[in-house]
MITI-405523 format. One record per residue: residue in three letters; x, y, z of N, C-alpha, C, O, CB in turn. Coordinates in steps of 0.05 Angstrom, whole numbers, padded with zeros to 5 digits, always signed. Atoms other than C-alpha are relative to their C-alpha. Glycine has a CB too. Example, Ala and Ser with C-alpha at 12.3 -4.5 7.8 and 13.67 -1.06 7.14 Angstrom:
residues 2
ALA+00018-00024+00000+00246-00090+00156+00018+00024+00000+00039+00024+00013-00020+00001+00025;SER-00016-00024-00001+00273-00021+00143-00015+00022+00014-00005+00044+00018+00009+00009-00029;
//
This chain:
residues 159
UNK+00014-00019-00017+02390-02102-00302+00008+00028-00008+00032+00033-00010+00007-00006+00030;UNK+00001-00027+00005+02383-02031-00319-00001+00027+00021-00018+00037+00035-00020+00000-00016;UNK-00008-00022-00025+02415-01978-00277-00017+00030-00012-00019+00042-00033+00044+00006+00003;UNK+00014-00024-00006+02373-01922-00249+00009+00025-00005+00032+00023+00004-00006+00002+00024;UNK-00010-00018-00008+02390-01853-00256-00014+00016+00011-00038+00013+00009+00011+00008-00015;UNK+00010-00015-00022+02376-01799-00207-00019+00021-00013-00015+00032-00034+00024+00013+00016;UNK+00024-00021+00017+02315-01754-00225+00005+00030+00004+00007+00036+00028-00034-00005+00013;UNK-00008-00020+00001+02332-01685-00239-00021+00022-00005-00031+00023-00027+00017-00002-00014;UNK+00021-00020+00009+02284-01628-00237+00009+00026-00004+00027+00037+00011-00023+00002+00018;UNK+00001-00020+00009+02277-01568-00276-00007+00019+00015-00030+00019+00023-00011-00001-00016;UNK+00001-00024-00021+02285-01504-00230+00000+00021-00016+00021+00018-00028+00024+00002+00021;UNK-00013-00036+00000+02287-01425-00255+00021+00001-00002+00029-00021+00003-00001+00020+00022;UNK-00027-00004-00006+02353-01405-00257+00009+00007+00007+00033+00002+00011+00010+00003-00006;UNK-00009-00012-00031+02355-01362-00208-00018-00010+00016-00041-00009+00007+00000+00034+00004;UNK+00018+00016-00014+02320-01403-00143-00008+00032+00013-00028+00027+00028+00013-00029+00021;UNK+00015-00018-00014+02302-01323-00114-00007+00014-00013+00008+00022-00031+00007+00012+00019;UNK+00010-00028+00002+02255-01270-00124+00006+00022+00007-00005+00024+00029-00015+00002+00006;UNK-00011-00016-00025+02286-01208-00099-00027+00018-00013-00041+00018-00033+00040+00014+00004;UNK+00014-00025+00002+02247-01151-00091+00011+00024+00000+00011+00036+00021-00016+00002+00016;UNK-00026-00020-00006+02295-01096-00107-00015+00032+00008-00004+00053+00013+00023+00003-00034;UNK+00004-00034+00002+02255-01034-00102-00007+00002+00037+00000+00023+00047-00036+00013-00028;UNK-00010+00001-00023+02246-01054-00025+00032+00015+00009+00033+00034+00024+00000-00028+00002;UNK-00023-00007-00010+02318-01041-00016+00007+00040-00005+00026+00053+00005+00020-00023-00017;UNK+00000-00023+00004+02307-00971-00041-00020+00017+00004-00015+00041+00000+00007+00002-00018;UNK+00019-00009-00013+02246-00949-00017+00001-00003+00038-00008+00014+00053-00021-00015-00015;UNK-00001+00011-00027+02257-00980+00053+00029+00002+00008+00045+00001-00010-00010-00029+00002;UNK-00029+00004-00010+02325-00978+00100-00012-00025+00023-00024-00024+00044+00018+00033+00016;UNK+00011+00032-00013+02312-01055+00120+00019-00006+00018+00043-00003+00013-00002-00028-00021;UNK-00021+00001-00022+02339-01076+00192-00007-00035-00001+00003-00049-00018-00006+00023+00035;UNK-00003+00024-00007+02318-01144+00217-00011-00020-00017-00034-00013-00023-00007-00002+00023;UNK+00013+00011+00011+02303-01206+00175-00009-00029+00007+00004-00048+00018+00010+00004-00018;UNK+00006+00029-00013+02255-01261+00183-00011-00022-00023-00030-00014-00035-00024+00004+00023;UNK+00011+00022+00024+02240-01328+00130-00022-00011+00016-00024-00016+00040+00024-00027-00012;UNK+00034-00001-00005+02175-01339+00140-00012-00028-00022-00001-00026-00043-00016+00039-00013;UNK+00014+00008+00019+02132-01399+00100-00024+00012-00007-00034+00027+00010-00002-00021+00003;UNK+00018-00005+00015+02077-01388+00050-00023-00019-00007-00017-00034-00025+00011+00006-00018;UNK+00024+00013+00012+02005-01424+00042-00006+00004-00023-00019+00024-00027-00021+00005+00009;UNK+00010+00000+00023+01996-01436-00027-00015-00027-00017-00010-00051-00016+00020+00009-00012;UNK+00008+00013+00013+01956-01463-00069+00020-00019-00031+00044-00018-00037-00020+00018-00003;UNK-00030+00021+00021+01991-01513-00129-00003+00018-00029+00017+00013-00042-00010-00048-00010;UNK-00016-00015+00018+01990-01464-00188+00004+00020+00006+00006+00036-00013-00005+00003-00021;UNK-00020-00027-00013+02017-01409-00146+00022-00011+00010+00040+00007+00011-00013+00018+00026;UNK-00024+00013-00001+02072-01455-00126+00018-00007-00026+00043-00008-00026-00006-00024+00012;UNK-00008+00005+00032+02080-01473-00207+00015+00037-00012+00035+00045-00023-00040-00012-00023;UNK-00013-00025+00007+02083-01397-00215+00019+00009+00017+00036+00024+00007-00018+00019-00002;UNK-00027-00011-00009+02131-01383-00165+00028-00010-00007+00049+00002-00010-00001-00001+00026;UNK-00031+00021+00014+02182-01442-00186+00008+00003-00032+00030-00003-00042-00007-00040+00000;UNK-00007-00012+00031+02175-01417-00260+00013+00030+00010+00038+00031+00007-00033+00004-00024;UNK-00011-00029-00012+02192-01344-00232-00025+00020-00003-00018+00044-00005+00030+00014-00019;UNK+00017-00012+00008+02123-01317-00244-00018+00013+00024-00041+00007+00032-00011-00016-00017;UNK+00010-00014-00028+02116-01270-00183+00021+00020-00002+00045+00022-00007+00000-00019+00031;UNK-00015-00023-00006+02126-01209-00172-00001+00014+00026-00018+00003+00040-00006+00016-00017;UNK-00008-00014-00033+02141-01165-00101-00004+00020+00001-00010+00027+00024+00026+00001+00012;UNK-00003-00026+00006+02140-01095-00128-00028+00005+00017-00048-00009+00013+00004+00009-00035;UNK+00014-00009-00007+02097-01059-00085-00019-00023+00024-00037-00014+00038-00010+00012-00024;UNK+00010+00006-00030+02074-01108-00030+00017-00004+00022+00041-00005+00026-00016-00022+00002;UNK-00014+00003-00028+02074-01117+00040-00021-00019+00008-00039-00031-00003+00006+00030+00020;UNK+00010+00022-00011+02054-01155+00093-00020+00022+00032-00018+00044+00042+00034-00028+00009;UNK+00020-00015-00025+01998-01139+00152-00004-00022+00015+00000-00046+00009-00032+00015-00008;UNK+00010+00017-00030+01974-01167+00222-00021+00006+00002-00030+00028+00006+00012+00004+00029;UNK+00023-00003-00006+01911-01194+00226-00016-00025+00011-00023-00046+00000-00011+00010-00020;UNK+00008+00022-00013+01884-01231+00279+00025-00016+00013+00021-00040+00018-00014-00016-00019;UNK-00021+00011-00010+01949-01250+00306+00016-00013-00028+00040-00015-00024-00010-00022+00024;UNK-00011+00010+00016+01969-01280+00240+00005+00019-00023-00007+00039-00031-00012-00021-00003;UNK-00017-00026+00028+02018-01249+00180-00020-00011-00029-00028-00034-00033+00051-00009-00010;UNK+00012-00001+00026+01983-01239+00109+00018+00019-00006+00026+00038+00007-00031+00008-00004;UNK-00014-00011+00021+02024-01220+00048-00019+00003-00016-00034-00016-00021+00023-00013-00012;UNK+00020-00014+00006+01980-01172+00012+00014+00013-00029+00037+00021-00029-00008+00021+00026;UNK-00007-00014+00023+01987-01144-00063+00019-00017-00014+00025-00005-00035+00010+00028+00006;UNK-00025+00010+00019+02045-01195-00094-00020-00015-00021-00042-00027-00017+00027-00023+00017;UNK+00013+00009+00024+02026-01215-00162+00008-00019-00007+00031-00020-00016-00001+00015-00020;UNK-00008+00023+00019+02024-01284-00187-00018-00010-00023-00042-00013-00027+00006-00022+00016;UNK+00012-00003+00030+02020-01296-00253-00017-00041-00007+00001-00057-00013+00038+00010-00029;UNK+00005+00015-00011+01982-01359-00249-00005-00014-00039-00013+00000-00058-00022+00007+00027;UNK+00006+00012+00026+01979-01414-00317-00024-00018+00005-00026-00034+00023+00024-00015-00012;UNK+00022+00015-00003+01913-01441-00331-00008-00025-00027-00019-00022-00049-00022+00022+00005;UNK+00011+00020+00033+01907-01512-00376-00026+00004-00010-00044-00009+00000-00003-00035+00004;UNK+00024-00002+00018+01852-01494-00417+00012-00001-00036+00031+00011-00046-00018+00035+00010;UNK-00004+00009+00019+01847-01523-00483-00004+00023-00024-00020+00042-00025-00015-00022+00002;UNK+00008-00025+00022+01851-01481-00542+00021+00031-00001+00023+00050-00017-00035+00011+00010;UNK-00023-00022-00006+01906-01435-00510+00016-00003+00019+00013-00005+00043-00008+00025+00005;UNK-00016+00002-00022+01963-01440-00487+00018+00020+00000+00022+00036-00018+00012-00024+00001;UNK-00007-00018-00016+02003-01405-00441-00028+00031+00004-00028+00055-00001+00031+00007-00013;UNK+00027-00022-00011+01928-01373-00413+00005+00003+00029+00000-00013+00046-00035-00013-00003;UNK-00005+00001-00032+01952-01337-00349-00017+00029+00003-00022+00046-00013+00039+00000+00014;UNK+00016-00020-00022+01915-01290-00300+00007+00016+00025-00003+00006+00045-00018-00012+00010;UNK-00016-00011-00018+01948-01248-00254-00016+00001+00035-00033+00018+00038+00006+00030-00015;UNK+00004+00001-00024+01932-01263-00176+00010+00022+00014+00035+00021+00017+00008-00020+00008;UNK-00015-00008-00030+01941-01207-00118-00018-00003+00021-00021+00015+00037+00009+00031+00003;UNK+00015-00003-00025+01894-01234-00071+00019-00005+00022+00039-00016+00013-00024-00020+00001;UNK-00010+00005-00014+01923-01240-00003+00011-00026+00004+00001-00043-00009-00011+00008+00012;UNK-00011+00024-00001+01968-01298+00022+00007-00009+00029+00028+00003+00035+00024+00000-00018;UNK-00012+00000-00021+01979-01323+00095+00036-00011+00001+00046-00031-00009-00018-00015+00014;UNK-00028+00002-00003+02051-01320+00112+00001-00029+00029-00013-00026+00049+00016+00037+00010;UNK-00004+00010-00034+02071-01380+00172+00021+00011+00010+00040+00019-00003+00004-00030+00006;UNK-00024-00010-00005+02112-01358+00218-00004-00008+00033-00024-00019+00042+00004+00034-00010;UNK+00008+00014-00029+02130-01371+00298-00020+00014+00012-00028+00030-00004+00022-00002+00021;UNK+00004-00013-00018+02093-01343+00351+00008+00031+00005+00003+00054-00001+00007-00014+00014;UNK-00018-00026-00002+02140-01303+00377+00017+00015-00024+00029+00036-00017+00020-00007+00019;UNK-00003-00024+00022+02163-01273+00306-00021+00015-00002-00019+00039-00004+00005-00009-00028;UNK+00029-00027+00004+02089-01245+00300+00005+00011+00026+00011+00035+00022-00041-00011-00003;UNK-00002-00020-00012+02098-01220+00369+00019+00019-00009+00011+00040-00017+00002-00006+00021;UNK-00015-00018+00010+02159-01187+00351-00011+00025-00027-00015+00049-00027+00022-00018-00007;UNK+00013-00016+00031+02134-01160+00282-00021+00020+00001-00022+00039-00016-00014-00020-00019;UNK+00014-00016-00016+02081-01128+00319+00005+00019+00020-00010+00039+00022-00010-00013+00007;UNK-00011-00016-00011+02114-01096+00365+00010+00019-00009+00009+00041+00001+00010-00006+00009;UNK-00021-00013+00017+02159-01072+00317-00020+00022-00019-00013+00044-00025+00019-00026-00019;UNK+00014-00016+00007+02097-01046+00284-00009+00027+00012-00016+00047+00000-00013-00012-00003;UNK+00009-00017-00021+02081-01007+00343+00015+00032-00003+00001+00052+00000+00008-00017+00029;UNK-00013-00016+00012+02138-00957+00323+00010+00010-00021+00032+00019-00027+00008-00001+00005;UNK+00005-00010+00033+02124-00940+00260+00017-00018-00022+00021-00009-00045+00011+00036-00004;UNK-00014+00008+00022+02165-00992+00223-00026-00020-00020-00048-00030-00015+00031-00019+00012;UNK+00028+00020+00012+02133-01031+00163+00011-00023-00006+00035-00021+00000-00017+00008-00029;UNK-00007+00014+00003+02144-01094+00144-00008-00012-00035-00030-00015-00045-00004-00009+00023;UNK+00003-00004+00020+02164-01109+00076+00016-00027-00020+00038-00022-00028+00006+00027+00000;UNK-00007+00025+00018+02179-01177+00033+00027+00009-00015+00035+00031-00024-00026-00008-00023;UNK-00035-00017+00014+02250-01173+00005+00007-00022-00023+00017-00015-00044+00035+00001+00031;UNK-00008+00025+00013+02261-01244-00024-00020-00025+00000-00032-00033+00021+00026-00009+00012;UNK+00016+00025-00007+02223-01304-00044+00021-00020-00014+00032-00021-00036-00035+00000-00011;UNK-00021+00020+00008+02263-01363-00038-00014-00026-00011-00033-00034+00003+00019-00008+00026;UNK+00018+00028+00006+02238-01434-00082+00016-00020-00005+00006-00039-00017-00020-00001-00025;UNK-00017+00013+00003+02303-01471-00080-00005-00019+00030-00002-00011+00053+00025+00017-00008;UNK-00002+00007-00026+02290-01532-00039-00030-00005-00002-00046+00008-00015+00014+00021+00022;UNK+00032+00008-00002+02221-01575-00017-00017+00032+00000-00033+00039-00018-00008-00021+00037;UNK+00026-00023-00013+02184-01506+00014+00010+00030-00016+00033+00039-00020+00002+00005+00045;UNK-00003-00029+00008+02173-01436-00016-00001+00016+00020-00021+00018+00035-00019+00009-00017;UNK-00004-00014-00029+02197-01393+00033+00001+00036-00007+00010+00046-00027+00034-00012+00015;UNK-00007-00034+00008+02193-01310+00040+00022+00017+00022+00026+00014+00046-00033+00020+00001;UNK-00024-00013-00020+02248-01265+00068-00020+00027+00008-00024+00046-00007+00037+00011-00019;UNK+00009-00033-00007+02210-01208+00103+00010+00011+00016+00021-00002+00034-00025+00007+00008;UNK-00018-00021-00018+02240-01143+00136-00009+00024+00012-00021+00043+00001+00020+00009-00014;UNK+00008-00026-00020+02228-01094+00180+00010+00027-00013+00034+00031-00009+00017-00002+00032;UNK-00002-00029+00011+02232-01025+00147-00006+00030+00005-00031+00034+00007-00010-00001-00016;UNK+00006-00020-00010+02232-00958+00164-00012+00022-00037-00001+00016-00058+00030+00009+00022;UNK+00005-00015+00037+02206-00914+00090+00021+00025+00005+00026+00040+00024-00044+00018-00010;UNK-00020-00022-00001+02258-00868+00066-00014+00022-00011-00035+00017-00023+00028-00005-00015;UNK+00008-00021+00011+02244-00801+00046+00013+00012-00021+00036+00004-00026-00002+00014+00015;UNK-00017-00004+00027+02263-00766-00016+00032+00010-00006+00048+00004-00024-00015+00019-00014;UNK-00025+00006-00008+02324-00746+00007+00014-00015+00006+00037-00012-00003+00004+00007+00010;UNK-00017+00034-00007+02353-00809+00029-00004-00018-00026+00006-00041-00028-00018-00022+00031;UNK+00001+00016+00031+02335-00835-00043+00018+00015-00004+00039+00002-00007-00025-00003-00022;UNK-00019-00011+00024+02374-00786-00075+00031-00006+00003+00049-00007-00014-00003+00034-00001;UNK-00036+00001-00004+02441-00797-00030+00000-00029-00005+00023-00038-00009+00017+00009+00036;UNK-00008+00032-00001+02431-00876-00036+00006+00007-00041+00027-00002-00049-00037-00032+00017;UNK-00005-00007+00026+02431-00853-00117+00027+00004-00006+00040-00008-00023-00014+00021-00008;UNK-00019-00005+00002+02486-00816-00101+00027-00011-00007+00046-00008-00023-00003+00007+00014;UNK-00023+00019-00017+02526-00866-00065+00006-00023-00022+00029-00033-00022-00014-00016+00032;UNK+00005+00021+00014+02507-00919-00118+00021+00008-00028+00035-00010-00037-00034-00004-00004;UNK-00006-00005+00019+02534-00882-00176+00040+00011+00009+00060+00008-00005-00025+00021-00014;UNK-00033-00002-00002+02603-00858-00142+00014-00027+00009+00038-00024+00008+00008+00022+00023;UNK-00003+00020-00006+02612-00931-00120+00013-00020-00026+00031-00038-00026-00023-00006+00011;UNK+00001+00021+00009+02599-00955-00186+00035+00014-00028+00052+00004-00042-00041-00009-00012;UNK-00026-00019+00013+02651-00890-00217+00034-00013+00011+00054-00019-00003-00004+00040+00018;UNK-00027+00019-00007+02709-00923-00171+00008-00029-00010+00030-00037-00017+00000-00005+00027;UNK-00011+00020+00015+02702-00984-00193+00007-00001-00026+00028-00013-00030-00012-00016+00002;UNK-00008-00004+00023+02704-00971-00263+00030+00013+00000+00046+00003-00016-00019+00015-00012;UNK-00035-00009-00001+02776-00927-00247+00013-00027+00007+00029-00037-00009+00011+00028+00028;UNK-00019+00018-00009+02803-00984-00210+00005-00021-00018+00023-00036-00012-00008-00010+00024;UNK-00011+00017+00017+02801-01027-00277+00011+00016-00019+00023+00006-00038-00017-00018-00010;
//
């Protein structure tokens, strides 16, 4: 009899997307994981890493969240060429509870935006981290610059 071994699948190597320019454009307070409706080669492109975050967000419409502008790079089998991909930003419904869209809405109400930070694909479901954001102004970029580069000056002394 011939022993089974356990089936192992090929993941990315990093299981998240971050969206780093979020963190510097935005001063992000509360966070919520949220699922994603996708279709199956926008799931292929997100588990390869073929998505990008830069520059979207998410809107309320109709009581329900849509992630708006993220680009997935989408692979299409067609014979004769391969690796033939096409870049997707049509909109995407986000799921989420109830009461997180109320909240999120509310939260809209006072000028914050809400802004995708991470997409997680480690694990059955592709999941998104979105955050409540306030937009910084150009001043508050320059001291987070600031802050970033005397941070990175100490550590370098301390070795």
């Amino acid at each position: 009899m011939s022993k089974k071994r356990p089936h192992s699948k090929k993941h990315a190597s990093s299981s998240a997307i971050i969206n780093r320019r979020a963190r510097f454009d935005y001063t992000l307070d509360d966070e919520i994981v949220a699922g994603l409706a996708l279709t199956s080669l926008e799931v292929r492109a997100a588990r390869d890493g073929h998505v990008q975050l830069k520059g979207a967000f998410v809107t309320v419409k109709n009581g329900e969240l849509w992630l708006n502008n993220a680009s997935f790079s989408l692979r299409h089998n067609e014979r004769g060429k391969p690796e033939a991909r096409t870049v997707d930003t049509s909109p995407r419904k986000l799921l989420a509870n109830r009461k997180q869209i109320d909240q999120l809405t509310a939260s809209r109400t006072q000028g914050m935006t809400i802004v995708p930070t991470k997409l997680l694909t480690q694990g059955r479901f592709i999941k998104l981290v979105i955050a409540l954001g306030k937009g910084k102004k150009r001043y508050d970029k320059r001291e987070t610059i600031k802050r970033r580069d005397q941070d990175r000056e100490a550590k370098r002394l301390m070795r």
